[in-house]
N, C-alpha and C positions, 0 to 999 in steps of 0.2 A: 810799117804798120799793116799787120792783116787786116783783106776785107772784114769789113765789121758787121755786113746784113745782105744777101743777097737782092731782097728790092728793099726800099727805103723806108727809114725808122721811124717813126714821131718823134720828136727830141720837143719834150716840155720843159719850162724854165717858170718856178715859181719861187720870186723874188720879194723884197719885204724885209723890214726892219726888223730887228730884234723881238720877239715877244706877238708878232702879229697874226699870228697861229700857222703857220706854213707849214710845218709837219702835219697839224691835224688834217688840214686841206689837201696836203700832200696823197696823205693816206686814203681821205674821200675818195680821190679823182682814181690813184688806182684798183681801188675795189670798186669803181665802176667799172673801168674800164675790164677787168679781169671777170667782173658778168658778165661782160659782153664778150668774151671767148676772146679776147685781146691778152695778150704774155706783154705783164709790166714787167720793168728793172727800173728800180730807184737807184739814185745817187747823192748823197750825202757829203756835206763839206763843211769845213771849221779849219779855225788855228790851229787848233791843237787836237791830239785823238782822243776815243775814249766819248763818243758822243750818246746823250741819251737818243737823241733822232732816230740812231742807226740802228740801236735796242728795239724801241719802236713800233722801228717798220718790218725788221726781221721778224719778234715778236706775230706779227700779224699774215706773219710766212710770206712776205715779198721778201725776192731775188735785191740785194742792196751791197753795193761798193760804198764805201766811207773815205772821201778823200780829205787829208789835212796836211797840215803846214803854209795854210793857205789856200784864199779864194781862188776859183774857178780861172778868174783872169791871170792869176799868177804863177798857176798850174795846171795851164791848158793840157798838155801834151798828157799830166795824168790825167785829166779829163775824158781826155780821147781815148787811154790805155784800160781807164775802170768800162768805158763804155763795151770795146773790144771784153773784157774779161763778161762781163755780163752776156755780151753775146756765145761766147765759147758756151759760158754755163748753162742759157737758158734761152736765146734767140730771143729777145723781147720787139715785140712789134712796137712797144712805144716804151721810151727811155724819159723819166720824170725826175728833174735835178732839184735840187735846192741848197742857194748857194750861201754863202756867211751872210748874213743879217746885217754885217756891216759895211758889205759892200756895193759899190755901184758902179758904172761905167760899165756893165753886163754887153750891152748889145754891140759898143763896140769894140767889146776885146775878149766875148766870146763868141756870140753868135753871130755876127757877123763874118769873123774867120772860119767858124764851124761852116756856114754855110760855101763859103769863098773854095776852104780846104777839102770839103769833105761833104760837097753836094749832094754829089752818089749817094751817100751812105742815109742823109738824112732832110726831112720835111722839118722845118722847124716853124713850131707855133707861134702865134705873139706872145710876148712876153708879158706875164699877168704880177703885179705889184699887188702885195695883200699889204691892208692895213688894220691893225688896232684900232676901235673909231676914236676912246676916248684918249688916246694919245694923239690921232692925227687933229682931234678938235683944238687940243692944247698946242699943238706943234703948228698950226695954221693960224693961233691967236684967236681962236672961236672962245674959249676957256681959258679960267687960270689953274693953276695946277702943277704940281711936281713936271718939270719938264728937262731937257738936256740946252747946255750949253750951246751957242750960236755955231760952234764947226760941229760939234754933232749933229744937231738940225741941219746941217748944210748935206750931210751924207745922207738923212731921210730924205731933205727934199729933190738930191738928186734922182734918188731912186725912183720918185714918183716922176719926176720930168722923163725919165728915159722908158718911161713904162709904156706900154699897147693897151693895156685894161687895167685900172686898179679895182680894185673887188677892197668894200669896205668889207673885213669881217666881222663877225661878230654883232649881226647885225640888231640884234635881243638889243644891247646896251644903251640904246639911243630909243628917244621918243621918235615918231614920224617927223614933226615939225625940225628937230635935231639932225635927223637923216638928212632932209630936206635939205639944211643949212650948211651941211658938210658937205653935200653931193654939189650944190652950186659953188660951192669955193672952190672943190677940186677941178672942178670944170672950168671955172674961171682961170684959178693958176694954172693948172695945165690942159690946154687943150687938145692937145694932139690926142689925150687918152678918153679911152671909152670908161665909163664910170660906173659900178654896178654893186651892189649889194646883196651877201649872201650869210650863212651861220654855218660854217665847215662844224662847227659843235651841236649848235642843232637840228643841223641837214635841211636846212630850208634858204632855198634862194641859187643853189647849186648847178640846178640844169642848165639853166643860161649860160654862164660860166662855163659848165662840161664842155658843151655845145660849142662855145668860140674856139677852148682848144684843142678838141679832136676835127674841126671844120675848117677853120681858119689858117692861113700861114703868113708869117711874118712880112710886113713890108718892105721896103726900104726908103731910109730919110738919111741926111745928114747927120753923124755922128755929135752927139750935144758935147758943147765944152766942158770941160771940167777941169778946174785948180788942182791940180793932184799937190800941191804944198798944202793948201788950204784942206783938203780929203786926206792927207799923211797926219794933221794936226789932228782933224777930229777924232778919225782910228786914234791915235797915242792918247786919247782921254779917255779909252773906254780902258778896263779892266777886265781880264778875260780869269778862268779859274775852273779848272777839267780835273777832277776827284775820283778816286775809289776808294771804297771803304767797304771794309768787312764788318759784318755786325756777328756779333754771338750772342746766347740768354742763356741762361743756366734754365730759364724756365721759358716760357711760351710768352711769345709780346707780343702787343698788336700794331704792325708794321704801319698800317692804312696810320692812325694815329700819331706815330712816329711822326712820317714825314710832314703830315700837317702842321708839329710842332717843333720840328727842328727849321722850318722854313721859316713859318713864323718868329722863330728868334733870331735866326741870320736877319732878317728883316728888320727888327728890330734894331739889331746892331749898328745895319748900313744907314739905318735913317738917323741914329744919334751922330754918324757922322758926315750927314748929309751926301748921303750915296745915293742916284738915282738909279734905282734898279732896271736895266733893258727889260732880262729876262732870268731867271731861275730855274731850271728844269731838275727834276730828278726820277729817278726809277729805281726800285729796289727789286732785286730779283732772290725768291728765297729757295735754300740749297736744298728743301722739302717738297719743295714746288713742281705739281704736273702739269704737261702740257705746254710749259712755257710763261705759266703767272707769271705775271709784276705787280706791283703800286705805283702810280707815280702822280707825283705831284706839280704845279703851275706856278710860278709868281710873275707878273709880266710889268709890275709899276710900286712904286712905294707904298703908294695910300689903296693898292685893292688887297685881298684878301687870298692866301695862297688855297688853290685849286684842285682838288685829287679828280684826275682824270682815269687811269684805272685803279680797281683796289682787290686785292684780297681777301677771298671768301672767308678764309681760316687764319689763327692765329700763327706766327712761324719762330720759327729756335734759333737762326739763323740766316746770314745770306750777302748777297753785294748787293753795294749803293754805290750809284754813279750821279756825280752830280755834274751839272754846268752852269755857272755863275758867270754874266757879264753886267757890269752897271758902271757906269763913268765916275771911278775911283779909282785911287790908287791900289796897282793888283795886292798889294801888301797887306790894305785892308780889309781883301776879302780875305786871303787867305786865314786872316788873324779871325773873322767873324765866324768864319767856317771852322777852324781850329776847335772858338771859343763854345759858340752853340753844341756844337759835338760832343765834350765835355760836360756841357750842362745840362742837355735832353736826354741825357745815356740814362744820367741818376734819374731820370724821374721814371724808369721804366726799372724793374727790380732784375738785378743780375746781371744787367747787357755791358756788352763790352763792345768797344767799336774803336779797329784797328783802323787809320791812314797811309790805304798798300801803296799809293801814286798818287801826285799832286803836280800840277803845272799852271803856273801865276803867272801872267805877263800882260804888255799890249801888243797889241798889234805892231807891226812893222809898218814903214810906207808901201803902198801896191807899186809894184812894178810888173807892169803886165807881161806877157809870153807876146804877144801879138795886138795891135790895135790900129784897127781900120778907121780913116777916116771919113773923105766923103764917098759915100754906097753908090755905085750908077748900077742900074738893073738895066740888063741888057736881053733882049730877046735871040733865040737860039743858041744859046750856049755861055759859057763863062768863059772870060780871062783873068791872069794874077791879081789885075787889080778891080775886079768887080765880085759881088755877092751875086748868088741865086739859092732862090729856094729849092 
């Protein structure tokens, strides 16, 4: 591997389950970081390609590698090679990852080898766990509520246990006294993590947060156990589903509306049959469009209401859609939902037509990771094969 930086990178890692806003946050951190005369590179990662994430962030002209066919852990070495490529292209002083949503076991079988292998090259921050609060309420037993099955919960809560910081997002959702009540349960179950509260949506609560991971560098601890049979079960319950679709009009539609209602009835579909939806994402990108518009749309639970995060000033004729669909169903049934709704919301818009150019339906596989360290000794003056340093 080519040197990857001649003095050392920031390597961020922002971790988090399905739906708990990590791209949005993602994007915050490096539009700061990039007013402050810093060259970000993102890094993106999924099962499968084809990611709204990567639209995104590119979209918003951040330098972005999209890695898939797997997490971080199980595709280290591309890990290492998207990083090198970002460097060739743009020398980024800090590299901001964000890994599958459905995985865990990060510190021990990425950055802790990251750091072990490839020192030199990089500074690596703590590791920050974003959560949804009104799913981490339900998932903690604070609420009742649409929720995942006991090995899915087992992959959220490892996430939170192996985390440096969990940052509630989203923090509007919650009353004070609610905040309150979450922030001492996560403290109680996990105490290793520092527990903090911010709204990557509505940009309040952020500095604290910024401040840990451009300040701070990763510790080391004991690597925590983990069931990988019990974490292989959870992943084969989720349903994964990566789409493109061409839309045409004979006349002029309004896309922003579109996707509100084609979500809204995938939604519908998965609840009649009891699908709990992780996450939804889509983006439409139209073939009229300057500058780089999109639309794009949110669903992150059953019972909340799908979200346009950006939209379209004008009406468009045409364009692509990309969707991403994960919810603990059979992948067969989304595909059939996403099939069906497509069909249905085409007619309510006069003249459109909406091609299915790619489609990929699956579960996950079991993790097998590229590398995983167990117990860390931090050692002063230097490293050996078998120690970490930052």
């Amino acid at each position: 591997m080519s040197e990857l930086s001649p003095t050392p990178a920031r390597y961020i890692m922002i971790g988090g389950f399905l739906g708990a806003g990590k791209t949005t946050a993602m994007g915050r951190l490096a539009r700061h970081l990039t007013d402050k005369g810093l060259r970000v590179g993102l890094i993106t990662n999924d099962q499968a390609g084809g990611l709204v994430d990567t639209k995104l962030m590119r979209n918003q002209g951040f330098a972005t590698e999209e890695i898939a066919g797997g997490c971080f852990c199980c595709r280290f070495n591309t890990l290492v090679d998207a990083a090198s490529k970002l460097t060739d292209a743009t020398k980024p002083d800090v590299f901001i990852a964000e890994p599958v949503g459905s995985c865990t076991d990060l510190v021990a079988t990425v950055t802790y080898p990251l750091r072990r292998m490839y020192g030199a090259n990089f500074t690596v921050a703590p590791l920050s766990v974003l959560v949804d609060p009104i799913r981490a309420r339900r998932v903690l037993g604070l609420d009742e509520g649409g929720n995942f099955s006991t090995k899915v919960a087992y992959i959220y809560k490892k996430q939170l246990e192996e985390a440096d910081v969990i940052v509630i997002n989203k923090q509007e959702l919650l009353t004070p006294e609610q905040m309150d009540e979450l922030i001492t349960a996560l403290e109680n179950e996990f105490p290793e993590a520092f527990v903090m509260s911010a709204s990557a949506r509505e940009q309040t609560g952020l500095t604290a947060w910024f401040d840990v991971m451009e300040r701070d560098t990763q510790g080391s601890r004991a690597a925590m156990a983990v069931d990988y049979e019990v974490y292989a079960d959870g992943e084969a319950l989720l349903g994964w589903l990566n789409a493109t679709v061409t839309l045409k009009a004979d006349d002029e539609f309004d896309a922003n509306a579109f996707l509100k209602s084609f979500a809204a009835d995938i939604q519908g579909r998965l609840q009649l049959q009891n699908a709990e939806v992780a996450h939804l994402k889509m983006t439409y990108s139209p073939d009229d469009g300057i500058a780089g518009e999109i639309a794009s749309v949110n669903l992150v639970r059953n019972d909340n209401v799908p979200e346009s995060g950006m939209s379209l000033d004008e009406p468009s004729t045409g364009g692509q859609l990309i969707i991403n669909l994960r919810a603990e169903a059979d992948p067969e049934v989304l595909l059939s939902a996403v099939r069906e709704s497509l069909d249905s919301v085409r007619l309510q818009f006069f003249g459109l037509s909406a091609t299915l150019d790619h489609e990929e339906h699956f579960r996950p596989g079991k993790p097998v990771p590229t590398h995983r360290d167990g117990e860390v000794v931090e050692v002063k003056g230097g490293c050996t094969p078998s120690t970490a340093c930052c």
